[in-house]
Residue frames as a rotation matrix with the C-alpha (Angstrom) as fourth column:
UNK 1
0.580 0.814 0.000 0.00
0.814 -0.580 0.000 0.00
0.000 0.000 -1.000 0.00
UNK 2
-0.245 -0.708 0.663 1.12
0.597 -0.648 -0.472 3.24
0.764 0.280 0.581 -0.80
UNK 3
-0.215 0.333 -0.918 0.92
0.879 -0.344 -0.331 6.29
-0.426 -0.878 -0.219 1.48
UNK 4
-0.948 0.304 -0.093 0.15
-0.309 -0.949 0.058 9.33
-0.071 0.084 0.994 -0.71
UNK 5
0.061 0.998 0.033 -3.93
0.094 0.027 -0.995 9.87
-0.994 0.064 -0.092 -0.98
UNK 6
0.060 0.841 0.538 -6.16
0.543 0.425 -0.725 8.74
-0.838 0.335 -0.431 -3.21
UNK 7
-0.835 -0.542 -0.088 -5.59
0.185 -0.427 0.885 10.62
-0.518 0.723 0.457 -6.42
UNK 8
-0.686 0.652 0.322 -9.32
0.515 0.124 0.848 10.09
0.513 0.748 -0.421 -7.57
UNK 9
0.265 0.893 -0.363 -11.52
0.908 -0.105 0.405 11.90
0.324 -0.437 -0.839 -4.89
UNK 10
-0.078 -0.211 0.974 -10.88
-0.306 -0.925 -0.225 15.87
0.949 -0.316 0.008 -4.23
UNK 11
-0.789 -0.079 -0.609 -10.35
0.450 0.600 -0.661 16.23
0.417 -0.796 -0.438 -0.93
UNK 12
-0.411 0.659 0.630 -13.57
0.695 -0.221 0.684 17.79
0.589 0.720 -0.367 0.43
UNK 13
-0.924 -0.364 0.121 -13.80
0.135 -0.604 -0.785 21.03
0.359 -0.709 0.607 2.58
UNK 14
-0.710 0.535 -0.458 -16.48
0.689 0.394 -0.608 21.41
-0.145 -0.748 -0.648 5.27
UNK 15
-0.639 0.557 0.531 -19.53
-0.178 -0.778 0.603 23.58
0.749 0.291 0.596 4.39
UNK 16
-0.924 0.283 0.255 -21.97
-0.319 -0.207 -0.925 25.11
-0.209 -0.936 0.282 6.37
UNK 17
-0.479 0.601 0.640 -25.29
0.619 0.748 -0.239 23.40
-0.622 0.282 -0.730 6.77
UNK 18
-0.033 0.907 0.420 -28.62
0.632 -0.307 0.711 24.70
0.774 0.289 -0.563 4.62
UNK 19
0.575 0.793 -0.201 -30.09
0.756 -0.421 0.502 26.33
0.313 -0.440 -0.841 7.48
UNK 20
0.044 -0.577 -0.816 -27.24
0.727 -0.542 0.422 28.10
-0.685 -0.611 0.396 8.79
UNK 21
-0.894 -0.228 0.387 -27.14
0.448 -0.420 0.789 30.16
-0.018 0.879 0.477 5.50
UNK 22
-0.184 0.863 0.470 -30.63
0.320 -0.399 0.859 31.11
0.929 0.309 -0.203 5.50
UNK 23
0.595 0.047 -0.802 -30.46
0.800 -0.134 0.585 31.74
-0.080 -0.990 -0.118 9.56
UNK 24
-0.286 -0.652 -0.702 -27.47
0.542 -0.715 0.443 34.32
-0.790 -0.254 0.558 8.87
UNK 25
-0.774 -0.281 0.567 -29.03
0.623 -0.180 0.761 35.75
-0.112 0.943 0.315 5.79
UNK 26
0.138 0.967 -0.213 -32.56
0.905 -0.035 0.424 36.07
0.403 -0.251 -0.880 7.15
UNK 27
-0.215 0.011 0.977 -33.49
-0.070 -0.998 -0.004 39.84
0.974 -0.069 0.215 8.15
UNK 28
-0.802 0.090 -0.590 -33.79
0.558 0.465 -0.687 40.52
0.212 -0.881 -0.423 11.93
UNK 29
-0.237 0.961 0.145 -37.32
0.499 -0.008 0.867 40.88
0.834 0.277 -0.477 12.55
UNK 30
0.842 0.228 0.489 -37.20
-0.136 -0.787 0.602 41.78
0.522 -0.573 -0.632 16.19
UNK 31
0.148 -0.854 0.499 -35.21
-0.045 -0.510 -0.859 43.91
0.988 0.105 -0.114 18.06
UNK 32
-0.636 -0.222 -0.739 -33.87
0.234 0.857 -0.458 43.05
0.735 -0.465 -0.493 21.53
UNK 33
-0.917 0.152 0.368 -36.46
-0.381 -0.606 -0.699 45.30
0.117 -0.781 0.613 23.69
UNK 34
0.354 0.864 -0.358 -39.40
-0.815 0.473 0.335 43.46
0.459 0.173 0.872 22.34
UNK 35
-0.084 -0.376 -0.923 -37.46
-0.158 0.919 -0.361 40.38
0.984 0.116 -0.137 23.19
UNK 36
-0.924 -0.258 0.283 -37.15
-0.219 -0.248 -0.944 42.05
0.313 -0.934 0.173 27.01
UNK 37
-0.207 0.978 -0.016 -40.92
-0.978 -0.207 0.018 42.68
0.014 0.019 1.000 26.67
UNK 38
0.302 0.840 -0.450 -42.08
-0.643 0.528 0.554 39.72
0.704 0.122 0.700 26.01
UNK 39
-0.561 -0.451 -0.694 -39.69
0.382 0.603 -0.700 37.61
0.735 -0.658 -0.166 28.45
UNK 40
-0.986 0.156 0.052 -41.13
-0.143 -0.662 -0.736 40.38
-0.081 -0.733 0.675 31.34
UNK 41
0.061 0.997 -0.048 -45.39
-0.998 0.062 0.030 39.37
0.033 0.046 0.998 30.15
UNK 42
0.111 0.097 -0.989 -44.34
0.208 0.971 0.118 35.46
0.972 -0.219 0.087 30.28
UNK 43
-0.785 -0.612 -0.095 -43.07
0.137 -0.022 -0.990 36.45
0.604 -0.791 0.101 33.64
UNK 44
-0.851 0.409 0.328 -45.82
-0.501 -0.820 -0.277 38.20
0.156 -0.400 0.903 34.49
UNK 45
0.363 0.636 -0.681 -48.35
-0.776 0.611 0.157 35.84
0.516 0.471 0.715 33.29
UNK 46
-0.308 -0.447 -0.840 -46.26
0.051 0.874 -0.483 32.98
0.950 -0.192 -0.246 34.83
UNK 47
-0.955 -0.233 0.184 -46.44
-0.105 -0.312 -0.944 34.88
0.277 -0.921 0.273 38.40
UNK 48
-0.542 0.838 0.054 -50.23
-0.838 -0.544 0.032 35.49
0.057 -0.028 0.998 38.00
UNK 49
0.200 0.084 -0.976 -50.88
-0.251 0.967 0.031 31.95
0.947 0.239 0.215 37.21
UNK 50
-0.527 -0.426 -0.735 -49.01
0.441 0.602 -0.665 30.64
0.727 -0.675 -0.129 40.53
UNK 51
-0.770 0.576 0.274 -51.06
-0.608 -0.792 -0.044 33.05
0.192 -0.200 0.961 42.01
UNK 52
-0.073 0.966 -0.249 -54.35
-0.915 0.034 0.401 31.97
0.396 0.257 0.882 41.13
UNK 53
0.294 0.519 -0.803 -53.51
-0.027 0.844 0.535 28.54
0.955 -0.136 0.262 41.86
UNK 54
-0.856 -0.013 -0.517 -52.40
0.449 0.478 -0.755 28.71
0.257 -0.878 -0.404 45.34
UNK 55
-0.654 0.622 0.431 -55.54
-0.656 -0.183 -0.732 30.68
-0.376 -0.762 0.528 46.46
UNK 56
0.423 0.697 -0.579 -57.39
-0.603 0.693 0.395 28.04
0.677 0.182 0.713 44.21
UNK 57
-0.090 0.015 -0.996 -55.85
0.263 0.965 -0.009 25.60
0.960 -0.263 -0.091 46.64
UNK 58
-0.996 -0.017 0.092 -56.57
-0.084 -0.287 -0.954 27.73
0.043 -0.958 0.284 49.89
UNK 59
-0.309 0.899 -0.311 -59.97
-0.938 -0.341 -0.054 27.89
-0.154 0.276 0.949 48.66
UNK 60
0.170 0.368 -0.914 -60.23
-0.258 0.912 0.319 24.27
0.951 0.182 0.250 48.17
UNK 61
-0.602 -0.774 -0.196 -58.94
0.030 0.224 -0.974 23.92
0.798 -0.592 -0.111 51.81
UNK 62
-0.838 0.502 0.214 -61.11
-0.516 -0.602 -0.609 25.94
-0.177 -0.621 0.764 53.44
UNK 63
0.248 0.736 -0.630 -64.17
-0.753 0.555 0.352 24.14
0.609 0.387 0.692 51.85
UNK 64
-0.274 -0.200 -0.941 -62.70
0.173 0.952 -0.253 20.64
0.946 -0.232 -0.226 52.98
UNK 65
-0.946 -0.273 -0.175 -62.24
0.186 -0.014 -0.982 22.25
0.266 -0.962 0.064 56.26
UNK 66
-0.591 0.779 0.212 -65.70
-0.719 -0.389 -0.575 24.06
-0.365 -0.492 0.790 56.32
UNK 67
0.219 0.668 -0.711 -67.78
-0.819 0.522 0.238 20.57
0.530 0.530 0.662 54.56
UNK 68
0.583 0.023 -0.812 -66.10
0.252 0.945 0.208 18.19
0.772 -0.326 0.545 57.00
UNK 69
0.473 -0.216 0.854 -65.44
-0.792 -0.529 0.305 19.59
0.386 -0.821 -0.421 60.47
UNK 70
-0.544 -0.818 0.189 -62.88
-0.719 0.339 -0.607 17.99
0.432 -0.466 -0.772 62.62
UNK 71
0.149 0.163 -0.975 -63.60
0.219 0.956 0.193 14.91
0.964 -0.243 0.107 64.63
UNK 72
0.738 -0.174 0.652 -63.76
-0.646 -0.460 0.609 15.89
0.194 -0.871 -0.452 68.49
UNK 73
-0.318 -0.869 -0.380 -60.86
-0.691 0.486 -0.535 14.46
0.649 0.093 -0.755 69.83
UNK 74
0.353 0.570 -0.742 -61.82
0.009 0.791 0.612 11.11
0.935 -0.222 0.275 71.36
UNK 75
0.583 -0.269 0.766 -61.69
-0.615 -0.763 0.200 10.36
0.531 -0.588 -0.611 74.97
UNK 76
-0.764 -0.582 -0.279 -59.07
-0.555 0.813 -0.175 7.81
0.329 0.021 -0.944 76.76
UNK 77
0.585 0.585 -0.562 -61.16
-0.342 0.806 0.483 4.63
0.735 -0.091 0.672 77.25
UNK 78
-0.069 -0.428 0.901 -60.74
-0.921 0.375 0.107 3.66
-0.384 -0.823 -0.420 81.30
UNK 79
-0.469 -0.615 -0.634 -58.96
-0.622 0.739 -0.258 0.51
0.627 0.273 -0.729 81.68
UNK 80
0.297 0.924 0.240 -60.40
-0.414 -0.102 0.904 -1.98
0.860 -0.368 0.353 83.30
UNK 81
-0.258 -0.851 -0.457 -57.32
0.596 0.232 -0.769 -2.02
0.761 -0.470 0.447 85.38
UNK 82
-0.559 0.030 0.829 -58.36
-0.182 -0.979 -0.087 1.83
0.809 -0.199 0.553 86.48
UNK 83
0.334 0.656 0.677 -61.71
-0.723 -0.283 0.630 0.48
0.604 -0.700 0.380 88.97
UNK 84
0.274 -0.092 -0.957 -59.87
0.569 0.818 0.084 -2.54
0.775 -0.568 0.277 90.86
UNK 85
-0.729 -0.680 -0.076 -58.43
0.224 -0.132 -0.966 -0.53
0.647 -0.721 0.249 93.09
UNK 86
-0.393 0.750 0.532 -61.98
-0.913 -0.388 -0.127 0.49
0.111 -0.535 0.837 94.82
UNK 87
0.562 0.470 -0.680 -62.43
-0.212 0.877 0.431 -3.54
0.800 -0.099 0.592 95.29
UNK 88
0.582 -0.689 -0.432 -58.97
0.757 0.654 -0.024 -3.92
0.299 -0.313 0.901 96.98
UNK 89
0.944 -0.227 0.241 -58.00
-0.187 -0.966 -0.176 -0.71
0.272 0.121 -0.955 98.60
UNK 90
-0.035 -0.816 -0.576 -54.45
0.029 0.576 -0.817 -0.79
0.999 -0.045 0.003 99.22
UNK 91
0.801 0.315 -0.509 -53.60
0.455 0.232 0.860 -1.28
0.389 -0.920 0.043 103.25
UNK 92
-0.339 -0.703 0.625 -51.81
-0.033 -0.655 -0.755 1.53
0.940 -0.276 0.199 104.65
């Protein structure tokens, strides 16, 4: 085998894709303050949103809380350890 290249195939130099050509060619449409703008109404919109849903979920609380009132808190159930001692006082 020899080592110079191939004589039959050019060698072939790297081109840029399709799109990149029509991406750097393409007019800029907007300009970066609009870009600022609109980042600053997603924001805004984003905030308003988180919003809405925590008082939707205080509001869904409150309901639960005000459709199904607590449970009184049960009392301890005497043992029936608790009345021997009034059979068998102790002897002092």
């Amino acid at each position: 085998m020899s080592d110079k290249p191939n004589s039959e195939t050019p060698p072939t130099s790297p081109s840029a894709p399709p799109a990149a050509s029509v991406v750097s060619q393409a007019p800029a449409t907007e300009d970066a303050s609009e870009l600022v703008r609109l980042r600053q109404e997603r924001d805004t919109l984003s905030s308003i949103a988180k919003a809405r849903e925590s008082r939707i979920s205080q509001l869904e609380d409150e309901n639960k809380r005000l459709k199904f009132p607590p449970t009184p808190a049960e009392t301890k159930k005497a043992s029936w350890m608790d009345g021997i001692n009034e059979f068998f006082p102790d002897d002092e």
